[in-house]
N, C-alpha and C positions, 0 to 999 in steps of 0.2 A: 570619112564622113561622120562617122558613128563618135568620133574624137572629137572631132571641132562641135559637133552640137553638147556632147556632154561638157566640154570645156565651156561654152558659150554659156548652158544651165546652169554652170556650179558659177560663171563669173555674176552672175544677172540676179540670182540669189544669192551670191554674198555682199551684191552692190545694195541690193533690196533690202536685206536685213542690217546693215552695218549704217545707212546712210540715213537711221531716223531713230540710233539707241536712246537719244536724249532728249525723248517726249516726255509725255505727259507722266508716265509710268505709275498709270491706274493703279495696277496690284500692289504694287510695291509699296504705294502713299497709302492704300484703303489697311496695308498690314501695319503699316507702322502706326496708323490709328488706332486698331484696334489693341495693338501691345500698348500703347502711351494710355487708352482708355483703362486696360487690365492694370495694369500698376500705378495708376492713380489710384486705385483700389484697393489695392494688396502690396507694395514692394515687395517682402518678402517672397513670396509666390514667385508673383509673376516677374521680380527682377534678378531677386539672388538666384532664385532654384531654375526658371525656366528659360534665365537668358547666362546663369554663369556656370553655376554646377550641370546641368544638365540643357544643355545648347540647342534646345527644340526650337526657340523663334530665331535665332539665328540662323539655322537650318533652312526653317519656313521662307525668312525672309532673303534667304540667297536664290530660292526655288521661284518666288515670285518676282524678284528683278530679273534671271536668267527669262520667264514666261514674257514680261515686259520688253526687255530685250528684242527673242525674235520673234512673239508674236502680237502681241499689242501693240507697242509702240510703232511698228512697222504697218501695220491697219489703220492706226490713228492717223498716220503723217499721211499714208498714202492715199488714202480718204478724202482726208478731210486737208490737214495742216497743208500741203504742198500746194494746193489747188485755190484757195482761200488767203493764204500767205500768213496766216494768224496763227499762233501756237494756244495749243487749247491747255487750261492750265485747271491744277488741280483745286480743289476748294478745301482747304483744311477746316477741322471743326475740332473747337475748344474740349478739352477732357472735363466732363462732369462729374465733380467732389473730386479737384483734384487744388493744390496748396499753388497759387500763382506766386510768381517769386518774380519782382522786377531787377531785373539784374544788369548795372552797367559797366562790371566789370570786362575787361578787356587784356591781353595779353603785352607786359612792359614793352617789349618791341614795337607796337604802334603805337606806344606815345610819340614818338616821333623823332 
């Protein structure tokens, strides 16, 4: 008895966390705002030293998609998304003093 319910708990929880990874992933979009904000700023800093020599936001940002994973985006869908049928989505916000670059290059393979 004591088997079937913890099998039943660990199925219903991995159904629960696994079946909504591909939400909104708050954390994960608010970090990667704030690193694109920081290196508009600084490259130096914040792209050589704190994302290649010394791998802090990468770190960071492996730490807030796992957080996204199983516990936000599983809150968000089960909430809100599943019930609504609407996927809530993120709102990104432009880098201030940062060099826009319109770019349409493309990879030779999709030319066609």
């Amino acid at each position: 008895m004591k088997r079937s319910l913890l099998i039943a708990a660990l199925a219903a929880t991995t159904l629960a966390t696994t079946s909504c990874s591909s939400g909104p992933k708050q954390l994960s979009r608010t970090w990667d705002t704030y690193v694109n904000q920081k290196y508009s700023g600084d490259s130096w800093i914040h792209g050589a030293l704190l994302q290649d020599i010394i791998p802090a936001y990468p770190i960071i940002g492996f730490v807030a998609a796992i957080g996204d994973t199983l516990i936000l985006n599983p809150i968000q869908f089960w909430t809100k998304d599943a019930w609504d049928r609407n996927g809530t989505a993120y709102e990104y916000t432009q880098a201030t003093g940062a060099e826009r670059v319109e770019n349409d290059w493309k990879p030779s393979w999709m030319d066609g």
